[in-house]
N, C-alpha and C positions, 0 to 999 in steps of 0.2 A: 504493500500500500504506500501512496506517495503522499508523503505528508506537504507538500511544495505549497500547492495551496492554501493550508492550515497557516502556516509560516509566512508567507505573507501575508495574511493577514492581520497574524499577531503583530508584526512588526507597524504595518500599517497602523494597528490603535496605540501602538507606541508612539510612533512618530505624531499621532493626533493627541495621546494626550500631552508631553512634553510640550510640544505647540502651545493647547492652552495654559497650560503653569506659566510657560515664559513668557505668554503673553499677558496673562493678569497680570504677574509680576512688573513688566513695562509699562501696564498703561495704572496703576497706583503707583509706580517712580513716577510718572510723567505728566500726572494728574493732580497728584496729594505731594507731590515730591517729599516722600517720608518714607522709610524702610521700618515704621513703627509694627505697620499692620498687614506686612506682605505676607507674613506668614499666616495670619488667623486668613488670610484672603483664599490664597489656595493650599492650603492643612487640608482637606478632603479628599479633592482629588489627589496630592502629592500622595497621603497615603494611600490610599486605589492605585496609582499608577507602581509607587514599589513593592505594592504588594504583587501587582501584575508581574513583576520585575521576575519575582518569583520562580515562574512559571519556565524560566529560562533555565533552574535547575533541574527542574522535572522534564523538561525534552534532551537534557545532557544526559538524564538518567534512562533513560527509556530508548536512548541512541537515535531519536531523531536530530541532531547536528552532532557534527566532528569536533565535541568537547566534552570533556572529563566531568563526572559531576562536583569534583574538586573544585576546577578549574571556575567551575560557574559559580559556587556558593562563593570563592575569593571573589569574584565580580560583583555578587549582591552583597555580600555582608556590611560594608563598610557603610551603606546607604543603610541598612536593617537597624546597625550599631547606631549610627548618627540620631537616627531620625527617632524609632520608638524606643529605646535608653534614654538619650539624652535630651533629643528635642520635644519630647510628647509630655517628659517626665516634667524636665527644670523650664518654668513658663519666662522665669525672669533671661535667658540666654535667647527666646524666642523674638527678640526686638532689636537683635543686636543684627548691626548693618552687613558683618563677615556671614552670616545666616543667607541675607537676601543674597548675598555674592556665591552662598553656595548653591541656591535654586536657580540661581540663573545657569551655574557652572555644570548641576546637573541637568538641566534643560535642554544646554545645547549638545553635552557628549550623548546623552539619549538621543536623540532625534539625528542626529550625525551617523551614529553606532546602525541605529533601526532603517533609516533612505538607506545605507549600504549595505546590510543584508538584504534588502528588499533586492536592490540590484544585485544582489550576488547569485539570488534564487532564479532572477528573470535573467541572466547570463549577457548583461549588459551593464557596464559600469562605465556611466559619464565620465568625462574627464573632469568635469566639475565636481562630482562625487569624491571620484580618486583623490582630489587635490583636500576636502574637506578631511578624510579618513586620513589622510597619511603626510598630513601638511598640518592643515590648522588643528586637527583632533590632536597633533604634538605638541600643543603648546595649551587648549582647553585642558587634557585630561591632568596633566602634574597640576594646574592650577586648580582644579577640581580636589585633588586629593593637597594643596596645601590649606582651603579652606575648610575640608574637612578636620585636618589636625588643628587648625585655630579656633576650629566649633568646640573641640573638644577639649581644647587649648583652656577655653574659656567658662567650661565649666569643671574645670579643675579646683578650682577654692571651694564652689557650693557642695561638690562631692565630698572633700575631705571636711570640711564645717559640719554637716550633717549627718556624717558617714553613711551616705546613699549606697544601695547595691551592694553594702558590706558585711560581712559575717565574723563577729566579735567572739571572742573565748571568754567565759563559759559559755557552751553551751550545750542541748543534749548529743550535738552530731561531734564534741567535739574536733572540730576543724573550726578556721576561721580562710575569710577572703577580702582581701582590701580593694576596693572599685578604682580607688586614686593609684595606686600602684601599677596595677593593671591596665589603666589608662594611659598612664605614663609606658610601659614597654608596650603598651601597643601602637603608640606615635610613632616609638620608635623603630618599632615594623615595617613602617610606613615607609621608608626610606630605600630599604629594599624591596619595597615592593614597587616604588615605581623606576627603580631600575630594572627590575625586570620586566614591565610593562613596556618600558623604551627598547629594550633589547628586544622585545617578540615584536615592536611593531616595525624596526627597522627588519627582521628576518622574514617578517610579511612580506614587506616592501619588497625586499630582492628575491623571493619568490612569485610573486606577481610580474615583478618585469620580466624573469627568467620567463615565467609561464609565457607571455606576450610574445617574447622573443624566438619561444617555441613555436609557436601555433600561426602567429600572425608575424612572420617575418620578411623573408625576402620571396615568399612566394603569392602574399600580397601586393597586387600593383599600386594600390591605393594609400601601401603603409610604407615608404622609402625612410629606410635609417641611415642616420650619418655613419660613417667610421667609426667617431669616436662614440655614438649612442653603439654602434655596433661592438666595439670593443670591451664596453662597460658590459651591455648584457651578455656576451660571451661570457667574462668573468664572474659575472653574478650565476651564470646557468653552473658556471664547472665549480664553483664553490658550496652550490648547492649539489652537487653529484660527486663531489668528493667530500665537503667536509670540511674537518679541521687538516686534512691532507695534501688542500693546494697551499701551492709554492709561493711562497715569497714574493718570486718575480711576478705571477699574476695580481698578488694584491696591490704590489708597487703600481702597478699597469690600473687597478681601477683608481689608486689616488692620484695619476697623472692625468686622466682624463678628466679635461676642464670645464665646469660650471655650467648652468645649466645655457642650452643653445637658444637662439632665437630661430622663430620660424622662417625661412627664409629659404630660396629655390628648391619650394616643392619638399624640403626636410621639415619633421618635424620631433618635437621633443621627447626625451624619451617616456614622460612621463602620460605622454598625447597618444591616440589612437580613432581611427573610425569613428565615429559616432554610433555607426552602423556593423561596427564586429561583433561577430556570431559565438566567439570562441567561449570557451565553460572557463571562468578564473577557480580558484586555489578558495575555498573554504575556509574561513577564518577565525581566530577563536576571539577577537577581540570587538 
């Protein structure tokens, strides 16, 4: 059974509701100009739509997409943590202006995330798409996760003041668990975890062109690559087909190849294609 349609569609109410959160959120900035009340504005749907988020673990689980059910729940948690722990719980943290900087920050990597897989199922991926996922999504999503650590930044005093979420000695289980503690190495998780987010989206990247380079190369009349686009995806294909095994000389070879090209005599860039190509891209987990 093909689940192709199901999947777009989830993506599709993905993409519609992130739309409205960041648009509420723009038009109470642009309206009331105050970040007092963004959040009691869209708190309903924001929870609706992560809890919808969800759902993304349970198609990991069940092997409808090419991801780990690991893989997904690191993807949702940190929204699950933020949002009903800290933001549902502590009201006084829900007015603060690094809050409205995060719904917008989730706003646009959802709706980014959701239009790309939609194209990835319908085996056509914009160049305007491409450029969102693997351009500007590199510089949304770290800022995404450093407004989440200053959320959580910032409810750090009321945790330890209160001792919220914490489990004190005596008691009949004895154990105890400190939430401020916990909190604290989990920022510091943080740090590794968006290097390895940056690391798999750059090994995306050169699978994607490799794929390109594959399928739609020079037996496309429509698709003419330069030399030096040709150079670079040669290296990017033999790096992905051997590994940590290519040579030295090849890598030197893709850092000599220079910046990106302008379009010009019928060449175009490498990260350009068709509008109209047919080819299946590479599955992706992010």
């Amino acid at each position: 059974m093909s689940y192709k349609r199901y999947l777009v569609t989830y993506n599709n109410i993905m993409v519609l509701s992130w739309s409205i959160i960041l648009w509420g959120v723009l038009t109470e900035l642009v309206y009331n100009a105050r970040t007092s009340y963004v959040y009691d504005k869209v708190r309903c749907l924001l929870r609706t739509t992560i809890c919808f988020s969800l759902l993304r673990v349970a198609h990991a689980t069940l092997g409808i997409i090419k991801l780990s059910p690991v893989s997904a729940l690191v993807q949702v948690q940190p929204k699950i943590l933020v949002f009903f722990l800290l933001l549902e719980r502590i009201q006084e943290v829900q007015r603060y202006p690094v809050v409205t900087a995060l719904v917008i920050a989730w706003s646009l990597t959802g709706i980014i995330k959701a239009i790309y897989y939609s194209c990835v199922l319908r085996s056509s991926v914009p160049p305007f798409v491409f450029w969102l996922k693997f351009k500007f999504l590199r510089g949304i999503y770290p800022m995404s996760l450093a407004f989440e650590m200053m959320t959580i930044y910032s409810t750090l005093p009321i945790v330890k003041a209160f001792g919220m979420f914490s489990l004190h000695l005596p008691n009949p289980s004895n154990c105890s668990f400190n939430c401020h503690n916990f909190l604290v190495l989990y920022m510091g998780a943080y740090v590794l975890h968006l290097r390895r987010i940056c690391r798999e989206m750059s090994v995306q990247r050169t699978k994607y062109l490799a794929r390109l380079h594959d399928e739609r190369g020079r037996e496309n009349s429509n698709y003419i690559i330069s030399e030096d686009e040709d150079d670079y995806l040669s290296v990017c294909h033999k790096k992905m087909e051997y590994g940590s095994n290519a040579s030295k000389r090849d890598t030197e070879s893709v850092n000599s190849v220079g910046g990106s090209s302008a379009i010009h005599n019928n060449k175009i860039d490498s990260e350009d294609y068709p509008s109209n190509a047919a080819f299946k891209p590479y599955k992706y987990h992010l």
